[in-house]
C-alpha positions as CSV (number, residue, x, y, z in Angstrom):
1,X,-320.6,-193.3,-64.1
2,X,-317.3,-195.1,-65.2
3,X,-315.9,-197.4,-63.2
4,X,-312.2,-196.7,-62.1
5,X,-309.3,-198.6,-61.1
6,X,-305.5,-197.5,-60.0
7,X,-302.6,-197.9,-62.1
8,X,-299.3,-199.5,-60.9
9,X,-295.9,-199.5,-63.2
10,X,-295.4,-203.2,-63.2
11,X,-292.2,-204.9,-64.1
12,X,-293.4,-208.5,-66.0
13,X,-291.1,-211.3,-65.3
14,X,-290.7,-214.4,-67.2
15,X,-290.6,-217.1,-65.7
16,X,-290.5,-220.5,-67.5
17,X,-290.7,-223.9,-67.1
18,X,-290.2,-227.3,-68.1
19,X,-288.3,-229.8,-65.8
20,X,-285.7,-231.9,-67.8
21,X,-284.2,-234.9,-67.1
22,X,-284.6,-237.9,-67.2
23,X,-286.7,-238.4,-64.0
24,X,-289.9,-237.2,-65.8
25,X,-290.0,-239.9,-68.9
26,X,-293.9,-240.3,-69.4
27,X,-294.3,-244.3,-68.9
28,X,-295.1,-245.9,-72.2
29,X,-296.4,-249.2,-73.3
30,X,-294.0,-249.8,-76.6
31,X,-294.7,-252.4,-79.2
32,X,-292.4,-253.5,-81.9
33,X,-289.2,-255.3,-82.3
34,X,-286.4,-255.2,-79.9
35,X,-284.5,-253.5,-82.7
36,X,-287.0,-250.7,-82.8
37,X,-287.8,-250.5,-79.3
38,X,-284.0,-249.8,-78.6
39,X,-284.4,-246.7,-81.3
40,X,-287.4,-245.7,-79.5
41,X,-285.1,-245.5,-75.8
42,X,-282.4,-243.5,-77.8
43,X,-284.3,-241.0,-79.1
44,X,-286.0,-240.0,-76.0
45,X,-282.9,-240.5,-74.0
46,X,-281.7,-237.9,-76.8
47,X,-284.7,-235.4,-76.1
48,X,-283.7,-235.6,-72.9
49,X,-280.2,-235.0,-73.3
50,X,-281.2,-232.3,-75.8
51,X,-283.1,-230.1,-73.5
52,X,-280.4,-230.4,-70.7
53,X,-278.5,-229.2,-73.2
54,X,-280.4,-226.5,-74.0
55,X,-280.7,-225.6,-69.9
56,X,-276.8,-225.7,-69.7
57,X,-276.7,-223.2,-72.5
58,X,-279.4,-220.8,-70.6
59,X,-277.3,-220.5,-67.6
60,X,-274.2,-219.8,-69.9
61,X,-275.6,-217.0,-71.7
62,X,-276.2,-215.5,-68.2
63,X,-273.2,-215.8,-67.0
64,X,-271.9,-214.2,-70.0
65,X,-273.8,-211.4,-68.8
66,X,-277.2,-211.4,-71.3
67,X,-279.9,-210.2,-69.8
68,X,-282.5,-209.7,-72.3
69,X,-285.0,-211.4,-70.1
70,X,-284.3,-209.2,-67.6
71,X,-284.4,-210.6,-64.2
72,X,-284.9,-214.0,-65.0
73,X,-281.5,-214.0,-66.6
74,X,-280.3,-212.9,-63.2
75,X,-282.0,-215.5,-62.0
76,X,-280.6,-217.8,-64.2
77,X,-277.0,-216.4,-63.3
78,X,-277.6,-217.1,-59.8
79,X,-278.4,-221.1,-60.4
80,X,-274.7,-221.0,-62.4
81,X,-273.7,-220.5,-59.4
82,X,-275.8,-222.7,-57.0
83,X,-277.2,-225.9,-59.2
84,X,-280.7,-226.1,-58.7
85,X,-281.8,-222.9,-58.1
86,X,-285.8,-222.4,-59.3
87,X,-286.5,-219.0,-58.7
88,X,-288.3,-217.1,-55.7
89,X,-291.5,-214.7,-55.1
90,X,-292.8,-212.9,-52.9
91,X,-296.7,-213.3,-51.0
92,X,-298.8,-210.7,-49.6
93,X,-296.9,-210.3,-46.5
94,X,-293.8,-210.0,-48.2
95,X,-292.3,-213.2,-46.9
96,X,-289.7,-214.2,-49.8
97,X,-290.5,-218.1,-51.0
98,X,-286.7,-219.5,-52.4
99,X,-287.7,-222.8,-54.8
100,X,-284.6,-224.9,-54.7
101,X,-284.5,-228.5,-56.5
102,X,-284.3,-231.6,-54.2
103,X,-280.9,-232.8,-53.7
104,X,-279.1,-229.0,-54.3
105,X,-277.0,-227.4,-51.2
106,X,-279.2,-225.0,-49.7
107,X,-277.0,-223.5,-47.8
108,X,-275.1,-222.8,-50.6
109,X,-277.9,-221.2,-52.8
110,X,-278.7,-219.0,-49.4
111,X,-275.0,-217.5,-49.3
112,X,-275.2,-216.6,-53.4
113,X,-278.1,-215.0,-52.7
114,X,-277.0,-213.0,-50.2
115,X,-274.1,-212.1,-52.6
116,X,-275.8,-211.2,-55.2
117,X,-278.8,-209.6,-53.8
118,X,-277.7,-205.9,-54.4
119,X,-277.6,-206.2,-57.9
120,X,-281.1,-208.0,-58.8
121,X,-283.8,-205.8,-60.2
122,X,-286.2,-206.5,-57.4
123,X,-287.5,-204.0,-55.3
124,X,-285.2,-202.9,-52.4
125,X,-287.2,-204.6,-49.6
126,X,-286.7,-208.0,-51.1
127,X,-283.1,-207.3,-52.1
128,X,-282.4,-206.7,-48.3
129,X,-284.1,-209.7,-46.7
130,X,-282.5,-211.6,-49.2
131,X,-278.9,-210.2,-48.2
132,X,-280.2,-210.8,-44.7
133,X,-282.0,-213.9,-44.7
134,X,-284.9,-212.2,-42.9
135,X,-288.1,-213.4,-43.8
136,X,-286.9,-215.6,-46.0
137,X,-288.7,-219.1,-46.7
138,X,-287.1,-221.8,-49.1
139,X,-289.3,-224.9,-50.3
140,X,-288.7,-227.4,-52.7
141,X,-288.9,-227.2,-56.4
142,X,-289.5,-230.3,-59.3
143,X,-288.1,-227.8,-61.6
144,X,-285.0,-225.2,-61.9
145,X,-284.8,-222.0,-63.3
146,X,-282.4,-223.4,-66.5
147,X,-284.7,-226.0,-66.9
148,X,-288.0,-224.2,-67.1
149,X,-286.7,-221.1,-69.5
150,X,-285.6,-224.0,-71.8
151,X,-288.9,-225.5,-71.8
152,X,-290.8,-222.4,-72.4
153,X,-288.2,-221.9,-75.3
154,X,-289.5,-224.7,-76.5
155,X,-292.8,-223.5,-77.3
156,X,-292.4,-221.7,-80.8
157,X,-291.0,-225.3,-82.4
158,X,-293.6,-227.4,-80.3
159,X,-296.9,-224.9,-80.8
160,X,-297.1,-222.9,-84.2
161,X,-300.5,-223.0,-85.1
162,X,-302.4,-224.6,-82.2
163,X,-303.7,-221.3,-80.5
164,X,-301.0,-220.7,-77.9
165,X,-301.4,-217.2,-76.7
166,X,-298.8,-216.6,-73.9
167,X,-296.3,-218.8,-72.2
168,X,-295.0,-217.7,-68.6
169,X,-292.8,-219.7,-66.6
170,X,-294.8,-219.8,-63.1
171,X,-292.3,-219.3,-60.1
172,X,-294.9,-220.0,-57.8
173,X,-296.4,-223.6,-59.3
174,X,-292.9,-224.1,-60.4
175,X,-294.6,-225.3,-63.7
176,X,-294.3,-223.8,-67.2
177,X,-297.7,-221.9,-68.1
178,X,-299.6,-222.1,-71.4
179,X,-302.2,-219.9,-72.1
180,X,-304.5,-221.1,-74.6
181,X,-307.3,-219.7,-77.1
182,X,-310.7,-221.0,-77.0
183,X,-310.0,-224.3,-79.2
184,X,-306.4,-224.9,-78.3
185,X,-306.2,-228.4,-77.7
186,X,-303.9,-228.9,-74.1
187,X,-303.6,-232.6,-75.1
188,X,-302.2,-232.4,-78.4
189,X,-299.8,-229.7,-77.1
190,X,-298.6,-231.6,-73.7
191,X,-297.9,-234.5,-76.2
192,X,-295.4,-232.8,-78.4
193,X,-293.9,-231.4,-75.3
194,X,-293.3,-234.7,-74.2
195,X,-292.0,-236.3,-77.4
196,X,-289.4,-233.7,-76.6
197,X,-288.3,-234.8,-73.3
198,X,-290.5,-232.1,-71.2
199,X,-292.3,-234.4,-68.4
200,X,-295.8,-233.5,-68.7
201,X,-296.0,-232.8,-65.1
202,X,-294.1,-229.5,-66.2
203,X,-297.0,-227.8,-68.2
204,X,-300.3,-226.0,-66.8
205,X,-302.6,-224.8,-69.3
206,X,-305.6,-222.0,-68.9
207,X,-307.8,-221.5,-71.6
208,X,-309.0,-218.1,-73.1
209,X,-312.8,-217.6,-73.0
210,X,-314.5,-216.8,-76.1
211,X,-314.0,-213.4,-78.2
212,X,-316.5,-211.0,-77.3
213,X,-318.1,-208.8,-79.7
214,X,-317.8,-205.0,-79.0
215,X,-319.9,-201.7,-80.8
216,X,-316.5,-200.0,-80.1
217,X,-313.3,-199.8,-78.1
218,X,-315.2,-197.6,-75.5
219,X,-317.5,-200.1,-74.5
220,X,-318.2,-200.9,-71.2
221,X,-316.0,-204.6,-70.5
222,X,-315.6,-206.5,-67.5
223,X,-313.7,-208.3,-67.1
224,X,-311.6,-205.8,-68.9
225,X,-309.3,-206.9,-71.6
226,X,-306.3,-205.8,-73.7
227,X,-307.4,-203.4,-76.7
228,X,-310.1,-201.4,-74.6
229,X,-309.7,-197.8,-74.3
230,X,-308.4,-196.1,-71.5
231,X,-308.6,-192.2,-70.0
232,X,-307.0,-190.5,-67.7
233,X,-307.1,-186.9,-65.8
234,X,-305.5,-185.4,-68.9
235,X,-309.1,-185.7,-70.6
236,X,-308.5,-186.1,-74.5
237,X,-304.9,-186.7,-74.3
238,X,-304.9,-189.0,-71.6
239,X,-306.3,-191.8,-74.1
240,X,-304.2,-194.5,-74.5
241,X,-305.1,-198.5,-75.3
242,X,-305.5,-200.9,-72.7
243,X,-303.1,-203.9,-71.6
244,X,-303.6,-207.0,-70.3
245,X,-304.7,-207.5,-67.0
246,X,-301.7,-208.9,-64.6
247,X,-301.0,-210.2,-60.9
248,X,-297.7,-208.7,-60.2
249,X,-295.1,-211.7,-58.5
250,X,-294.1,-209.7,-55.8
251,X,-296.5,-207.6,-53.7
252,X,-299.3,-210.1,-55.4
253,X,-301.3,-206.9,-57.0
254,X,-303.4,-207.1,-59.9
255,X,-303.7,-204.3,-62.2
256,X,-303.1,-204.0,-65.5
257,X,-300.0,-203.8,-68.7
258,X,-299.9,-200.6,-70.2
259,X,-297.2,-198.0,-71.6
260,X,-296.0,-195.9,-69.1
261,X,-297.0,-192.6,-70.4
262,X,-300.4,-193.6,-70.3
263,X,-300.4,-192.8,-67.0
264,X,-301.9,-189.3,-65.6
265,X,-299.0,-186.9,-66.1
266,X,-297.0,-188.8,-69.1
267,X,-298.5,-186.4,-72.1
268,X,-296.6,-187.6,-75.1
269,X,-293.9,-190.3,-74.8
270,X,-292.7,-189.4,-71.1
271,X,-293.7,-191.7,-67.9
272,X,-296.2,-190.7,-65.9
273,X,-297.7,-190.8,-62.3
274,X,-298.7,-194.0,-60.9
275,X,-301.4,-194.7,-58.0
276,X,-303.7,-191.8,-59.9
277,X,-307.1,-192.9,-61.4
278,X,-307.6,-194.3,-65.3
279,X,-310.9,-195.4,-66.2
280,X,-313.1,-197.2,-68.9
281,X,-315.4,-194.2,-70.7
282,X,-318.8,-196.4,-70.9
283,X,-320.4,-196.2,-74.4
284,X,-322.0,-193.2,-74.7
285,X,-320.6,-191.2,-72.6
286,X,-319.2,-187.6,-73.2
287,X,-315.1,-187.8,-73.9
């Protein structure tokens, strides 16, 4: 029997982190000359400037109306207009979680939100409360938004060639998240962050498990991962290839990434039908 699951169109939302300042400077014991300990200072009190730098210019693009990231770059709009502004999510019961960074006008970042809520790509329950302030919960954040995107930026400079295989910034742990192959070394990674001003208190790391060895792309997997082939109630031309397997930010669902005509329905390019079964064929079985 294959074992089914439901598919959900999700919307993936980038969410990055890093906190910059000059708060976070990992404490160091230095030994030298007073003449080289004094370079030392500057050049981390450089980094530092650097990445606030490189936050400032985040919230700029926004405002200039990129949104390439989608809506984190809305996000990132919204803290351009209320400094310290981290992001938000929704839990299970749909109660809307505001970060905001310690020392920021909360009151302020509630009334931009409200302004601004009928324009954000969010789904139209959340875009109301928010308008509202119903059900709406705000909590403190080490980190804003500016500040973790230009962190996760970060990573292409800090970790080619050490087995990074995703980087998300995580609204929820307010952290930026690394996820790493089955020898990426965290320690060697967090360190390079660091020598670039990122606190190391910004970074999370998970860690890949091994490769597995299958006979074939129809193999039975669990957990299921991204390659795998998938069918649908189109029979033959319902194949598609397998995503990777999500928890969506709002609504906290887990499914999986796929193309949207993959879906039961979406023959060809076109979208299909979500909330109808797709399955795994086990090996073996008749296709």
């Amino acid at each position: 029997m294959s074992e089914r699951c439901t598919v959900s169109r999700l919307r993936t939302i980038v969410v990055l982190l890093g906190g910059l300042a000059a708060t976070a400077c990992r404490s160091e014991r230095v030994v030298g000359s007073s003449s080289t300990n004094e370079a030392t200072r500057s050049s981390r009190n450089a980094s530092f400037a650097d990445l606030a730098a490189l936050a400032a210019a985040e919230r700029e693009r926004a405002q200039r109306g990129d949104r390439a990231r989608g809506v984190e770059d809305e996000y990132l709009d919204v803290e351009a207009a209320a400094s310290g502004f981290a992001g938000l999510y929704a839990d299970a019961n749909d109660t809307i979680h505001v970060r905001v960074r310690g020392g920021a006008d909360v009151d302020r970042v509630k009334r931009v939100l409200a302004t601004k809520a009928p324009s954000l790509r969010l789904p139209a329950l959340l875009r109301n409360r928010l308008a509202d302030g119903r059900g709406v919960v705000f909590g403190h954040a080490e980190f804003s938004m500016s500040e973790l995107v230009a962190a996760t930026k970060l990573t292409s400079t800090v970790a080619t060639g050490m087995e990074v295989l995703g980087v998300d910034a995580d609204e929820r742990a307010n952290r930026v998240f690394l996820q790493l192959g089955p020898s990426g070394d965290s320690t060697a990674i967090r360190e390079r962050f660091v020598r670039l001003g990122v606190p190391a208190s910004a970074l999370v790391f998970g860690h890949q498990s091994g490769y597995v060895s299958l006979q074939s792309l129809r193999s039975w997997q669990r957990p299921t991962g991204g390659g795998l082939q998938t069918m649908n109630q189109n029979g033959n031309n319902g194949r598609c290839t397998l995503g990777w397997n999500v928890t969506t930010l709002f609504h906290n669902e887990t499914g999986f990434l796929t193309a949207a005509h993959c879906a039961p329905g979406g023959a060809g390019s076109g979208p299909g039908q979500v909330g109808l079964p797709v399955y795994q064929p086990n090996l073996g079985e008749p296709t």
